[in-house]
Every structure is written in C-alpha cells, then in structure tokens.
C-alpha positions as a Markdown table, in Angstrom:
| # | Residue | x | y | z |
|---|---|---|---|---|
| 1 | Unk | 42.1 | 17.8 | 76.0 |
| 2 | Unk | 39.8 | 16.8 | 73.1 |
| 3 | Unk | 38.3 | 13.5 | 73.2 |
| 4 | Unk | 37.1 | 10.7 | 70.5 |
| 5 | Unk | 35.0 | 7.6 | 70.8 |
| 6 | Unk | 36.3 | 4.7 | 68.6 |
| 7 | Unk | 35.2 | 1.1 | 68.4 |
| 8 | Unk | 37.6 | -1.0 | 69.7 |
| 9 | Unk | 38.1 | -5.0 | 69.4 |
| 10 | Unk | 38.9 | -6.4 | 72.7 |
| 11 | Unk | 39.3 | -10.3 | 72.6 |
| 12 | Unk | 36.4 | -10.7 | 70.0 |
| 13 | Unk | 34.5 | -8.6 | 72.2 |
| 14 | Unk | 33.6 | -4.8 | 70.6 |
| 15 | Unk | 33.8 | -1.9 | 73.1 |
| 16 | Unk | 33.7 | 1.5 | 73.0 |
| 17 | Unk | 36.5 | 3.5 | 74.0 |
| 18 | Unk | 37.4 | 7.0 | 74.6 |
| 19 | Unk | 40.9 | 7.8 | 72.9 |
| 20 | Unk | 42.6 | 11.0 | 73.1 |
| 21 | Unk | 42.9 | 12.4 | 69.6 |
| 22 | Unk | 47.1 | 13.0 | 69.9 |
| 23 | Unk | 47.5 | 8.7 | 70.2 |
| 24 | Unk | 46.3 | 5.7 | 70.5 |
| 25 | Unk | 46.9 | 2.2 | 72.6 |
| 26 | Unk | 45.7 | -0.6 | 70.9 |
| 27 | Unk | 46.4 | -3.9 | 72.4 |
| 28 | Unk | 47.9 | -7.3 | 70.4 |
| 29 | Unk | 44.1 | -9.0 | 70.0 |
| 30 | Unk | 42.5 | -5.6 | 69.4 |
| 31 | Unk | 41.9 | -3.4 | 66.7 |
| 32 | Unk | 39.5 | -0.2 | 66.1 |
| 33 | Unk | 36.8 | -2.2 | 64.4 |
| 34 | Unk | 33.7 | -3.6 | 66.4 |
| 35 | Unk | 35.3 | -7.2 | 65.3 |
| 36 | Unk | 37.9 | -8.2 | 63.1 |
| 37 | Unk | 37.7 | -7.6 | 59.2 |
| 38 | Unk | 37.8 | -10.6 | 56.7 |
| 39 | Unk | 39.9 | -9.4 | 53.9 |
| 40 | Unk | 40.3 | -12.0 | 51.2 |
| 41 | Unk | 39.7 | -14.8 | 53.6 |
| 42 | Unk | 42.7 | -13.4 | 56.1 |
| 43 | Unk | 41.7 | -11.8 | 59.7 |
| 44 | Unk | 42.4 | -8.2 | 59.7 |
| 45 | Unk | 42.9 | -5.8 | 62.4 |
| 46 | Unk | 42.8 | -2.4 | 61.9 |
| 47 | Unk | 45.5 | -1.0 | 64.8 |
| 48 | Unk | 45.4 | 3.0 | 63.4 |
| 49 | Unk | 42.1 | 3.7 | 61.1 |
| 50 | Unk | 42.1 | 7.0 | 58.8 |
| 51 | Unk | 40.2 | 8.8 | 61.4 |
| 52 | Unk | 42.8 | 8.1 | 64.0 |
| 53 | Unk | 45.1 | 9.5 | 62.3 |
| 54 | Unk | 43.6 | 12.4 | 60.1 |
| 55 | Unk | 43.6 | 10.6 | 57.1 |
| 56 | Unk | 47.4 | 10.3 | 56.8 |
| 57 | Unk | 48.0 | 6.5 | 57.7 |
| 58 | Unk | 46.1 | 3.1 | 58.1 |
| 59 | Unk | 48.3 | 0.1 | 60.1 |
| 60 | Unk | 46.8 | -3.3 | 60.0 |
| 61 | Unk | 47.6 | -6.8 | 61.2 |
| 62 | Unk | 46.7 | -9.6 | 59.2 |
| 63 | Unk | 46.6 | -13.6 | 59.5 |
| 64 | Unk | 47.4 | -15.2 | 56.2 |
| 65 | Unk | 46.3 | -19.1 | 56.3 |
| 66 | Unk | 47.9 | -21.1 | 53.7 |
| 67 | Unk | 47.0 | -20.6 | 50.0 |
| 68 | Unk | 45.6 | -16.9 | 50.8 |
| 69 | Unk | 46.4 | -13.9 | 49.4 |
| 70 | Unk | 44.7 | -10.7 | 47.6 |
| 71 | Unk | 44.0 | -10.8 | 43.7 |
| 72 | Unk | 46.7 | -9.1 | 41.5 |
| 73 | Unk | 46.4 | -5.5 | 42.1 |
| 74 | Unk | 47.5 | -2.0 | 41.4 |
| 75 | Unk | 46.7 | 1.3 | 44.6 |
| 76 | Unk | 46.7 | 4.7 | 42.3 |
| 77 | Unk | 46.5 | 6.6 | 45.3 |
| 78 | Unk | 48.2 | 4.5 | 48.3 |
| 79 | Unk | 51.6 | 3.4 | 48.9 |
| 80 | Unk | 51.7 | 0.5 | 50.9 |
| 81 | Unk | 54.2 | -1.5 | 53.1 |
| 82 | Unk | 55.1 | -5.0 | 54.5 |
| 83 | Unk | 56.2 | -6.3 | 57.2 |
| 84 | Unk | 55.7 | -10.1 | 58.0 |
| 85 | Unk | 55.8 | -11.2 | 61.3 |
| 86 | Unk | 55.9 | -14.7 | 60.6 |
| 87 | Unk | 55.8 | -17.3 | 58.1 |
| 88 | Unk | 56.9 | -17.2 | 54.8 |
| 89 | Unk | 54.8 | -14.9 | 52.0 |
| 90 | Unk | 55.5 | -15.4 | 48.0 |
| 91 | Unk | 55.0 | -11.5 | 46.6 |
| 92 | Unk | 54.4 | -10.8 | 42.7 |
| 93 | Unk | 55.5 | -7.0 | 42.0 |
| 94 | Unk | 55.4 | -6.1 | 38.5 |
| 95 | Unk | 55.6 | -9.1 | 37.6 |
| 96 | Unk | 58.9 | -10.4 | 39.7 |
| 97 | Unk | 58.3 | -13.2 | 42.2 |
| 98 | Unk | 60.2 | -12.8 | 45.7 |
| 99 | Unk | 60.0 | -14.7 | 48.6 |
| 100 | Unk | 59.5 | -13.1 | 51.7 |
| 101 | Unk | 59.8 | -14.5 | 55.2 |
| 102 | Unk | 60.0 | -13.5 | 59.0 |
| 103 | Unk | 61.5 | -9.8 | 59.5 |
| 104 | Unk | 61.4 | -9.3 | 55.5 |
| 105 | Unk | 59.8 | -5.8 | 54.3 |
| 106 | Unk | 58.1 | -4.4 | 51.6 |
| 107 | Unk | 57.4 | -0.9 | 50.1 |
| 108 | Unk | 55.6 | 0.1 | 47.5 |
| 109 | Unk | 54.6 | 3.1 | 45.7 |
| 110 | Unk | 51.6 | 3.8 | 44.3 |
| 111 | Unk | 51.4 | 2.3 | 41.0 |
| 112 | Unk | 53.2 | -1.0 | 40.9 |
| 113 | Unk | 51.1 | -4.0 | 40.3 |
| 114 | Unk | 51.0 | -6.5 | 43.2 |
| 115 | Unk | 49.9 | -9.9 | 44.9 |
| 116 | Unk | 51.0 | -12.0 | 47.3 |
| 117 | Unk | 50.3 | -15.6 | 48.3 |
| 118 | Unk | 50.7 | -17.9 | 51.1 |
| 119 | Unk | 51.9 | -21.0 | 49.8 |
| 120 | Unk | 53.0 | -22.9 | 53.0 |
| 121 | Unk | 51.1 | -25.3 | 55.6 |
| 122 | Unk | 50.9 | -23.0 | 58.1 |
| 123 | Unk | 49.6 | -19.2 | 58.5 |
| 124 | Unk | 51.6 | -15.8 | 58.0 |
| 125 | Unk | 51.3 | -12.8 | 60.2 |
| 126 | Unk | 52.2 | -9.7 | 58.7 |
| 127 | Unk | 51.7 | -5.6 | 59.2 |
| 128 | Unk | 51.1 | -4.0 | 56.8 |
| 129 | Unk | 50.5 | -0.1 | 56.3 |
| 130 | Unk | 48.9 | 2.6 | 54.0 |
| 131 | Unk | 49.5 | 6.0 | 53.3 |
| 132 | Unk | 47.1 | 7.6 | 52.9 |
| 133 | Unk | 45.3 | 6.3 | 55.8 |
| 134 | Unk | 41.8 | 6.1 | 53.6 |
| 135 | Unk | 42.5 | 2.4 | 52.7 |
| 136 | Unk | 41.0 | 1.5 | 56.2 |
| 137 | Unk | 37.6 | 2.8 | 55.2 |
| 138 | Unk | 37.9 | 0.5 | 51.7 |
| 139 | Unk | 39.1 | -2.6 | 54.2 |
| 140 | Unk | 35.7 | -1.9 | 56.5 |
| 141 | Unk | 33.7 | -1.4 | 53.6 |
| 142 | Unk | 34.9 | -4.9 | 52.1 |
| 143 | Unk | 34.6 | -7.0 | 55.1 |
| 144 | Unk | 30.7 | -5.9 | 55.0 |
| 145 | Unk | 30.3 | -6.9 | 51.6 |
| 146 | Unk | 32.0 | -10.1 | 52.2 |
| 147 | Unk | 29.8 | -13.7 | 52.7 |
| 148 | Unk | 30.6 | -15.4 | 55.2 |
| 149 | Unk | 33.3 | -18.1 | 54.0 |
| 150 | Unk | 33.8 | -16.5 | 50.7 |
| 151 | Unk | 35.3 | -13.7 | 48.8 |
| 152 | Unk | 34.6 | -9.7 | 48.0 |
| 153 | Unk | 33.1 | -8.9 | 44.4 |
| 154 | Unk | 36.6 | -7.1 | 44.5 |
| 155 | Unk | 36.7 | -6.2 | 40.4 |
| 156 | Unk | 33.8 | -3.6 | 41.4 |
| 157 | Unk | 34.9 | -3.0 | 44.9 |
| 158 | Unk | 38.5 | -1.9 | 43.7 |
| 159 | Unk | 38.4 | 0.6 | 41.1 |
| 160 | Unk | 35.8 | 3.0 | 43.3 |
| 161 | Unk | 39.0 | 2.7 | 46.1 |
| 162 | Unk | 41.7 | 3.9 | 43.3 |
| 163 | Unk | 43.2 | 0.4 | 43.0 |
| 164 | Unk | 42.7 | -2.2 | 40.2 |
| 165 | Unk | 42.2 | -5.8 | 40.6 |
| 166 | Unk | 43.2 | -7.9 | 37.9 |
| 167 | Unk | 40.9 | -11.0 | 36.8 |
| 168 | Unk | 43.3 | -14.0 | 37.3 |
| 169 | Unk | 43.5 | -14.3 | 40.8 |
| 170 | Unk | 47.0 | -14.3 | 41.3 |
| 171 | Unk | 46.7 | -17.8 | 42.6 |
| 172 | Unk | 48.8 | -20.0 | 40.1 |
C-alpha cells in the first residue's frame, strides 16, 4: 500500500505522521497542520486538507469567540457547508439574516454572497466544509500572513483564492 507523510496537530504538539492515502484518522484536538490556523481571529483545524483528498474536499473545525466572524464574502469556485456544533451563529446570505444554532446547517453554492457573526457571550463550534478541497491551501496560506492578535489583509488575499471580500466588515 502507498504511503503519505502529513503534518499532523496532536494536542498543540506538531508530528509527523504516516497516513495511508485511501483515509485518514484525525483525532478531536488534531488537525493536519503543524498547529492550528487563525482564521479571522477563530482557531481552525484542518481535519481533511486538499491533498488528503485529491483536491476534491477540505473539512475544518473552527472555534468562533463572540463577536467573530469572516468579512462579507462571495467563493467563485467553492461551495461551502455549515454545520455548528455549538452556540448560536448569525449568517448574512444575499443579504438575508438567519440565525443558526446547535445541529443547524448550511449549504451554499458557489456564488452567493456570505458572512456570519458570533454575536453571543460565549464561543461557537462549527464544521464547516469545501468542495473543492483547494480552500485548505487559501486557509494555511492566510494563517501565515496573519499578525499575531490581528486580522488577514483579506481584500488582496481573497480575489487570488476565487472569492471576494467585501469592504464593510460584515460586523454591524
């Protein structure tokens, strides 16, 4: 059987480990970056990266502390789903407000204009995943760009990945 290397988080800790290209196991505090990604100021796992999976899916699993959330945004080549684990998530999708909470899903296709925001005290936990599975190679690219405590430059970020970010924040 063929054989991969792929960095893998293990309690904070990175590690490599050998993975058998037909699946994965990645456990609950683990994902398949050397450490976890800060994506708009909420941790980010990356359970199945593009190269896992050929290119055909990306699954993350993100902490959302209150008044978090991505910039308004549109993916011309990803369609994207939610699923929140906990806590309660507002979502703007062309320009309709929902409310989303524990067990709640989202789908979208490619092309519809998007935000959410975590409006509550306490954090969200949600999954979400991409298809295509390139998204997780934007995600690692924009947790290295990222200072410490602050946000991506995402306006130029963005448009190289195929997606748009709008210049209000989305935060209102």
């Amino acid at each position: 059987m063929s054989m991969k290397a792929a960095e893998t988080t293990q309690g904070g800790a990175a590690a490599r480990r050998s993975t058998p290209l037909p699946f994965n196991v990645v456990g609950a505090r683990d994902g398949r970056t050397p450490a976890p990604l800060n994506i708009v100021g909420e941790e980010t796992l990356v359970k199945v990266s593009a190269e896992d999976s050929d290119g055909t899916l990306a699954f993350f699993h993100l902490v959302a502390p209150p008044m978090s959330g991505p910039p308004r945004h549109v993916h011309t080549r990803e369609d994207e789903l939610f699923y929140v684990l906990e806590g309660e998530l507002v979502f703007e999708l062309d320009g309709h407000r929902h409310t989303v909470r524990t067990g709640d899903t989202v789908y979208l296709r490619r092309g519809v204009v998007h935000a959410y925001q975590n409006f509550t005290t306490s954090d969200a936990r949600l999954l979400i995943a991409t298809t295509p599975g390139v998204f997780s190679d934007f995600f690692v690219e924009l947790s290295a760009a990222t200072p410490l405590g602050a946000l991506p430059a995402l306006m130029a970020s963005t448009r190289s990945e195929g997606s748009t970010a709008s210049p209000h924040s989305g935060r209102r």
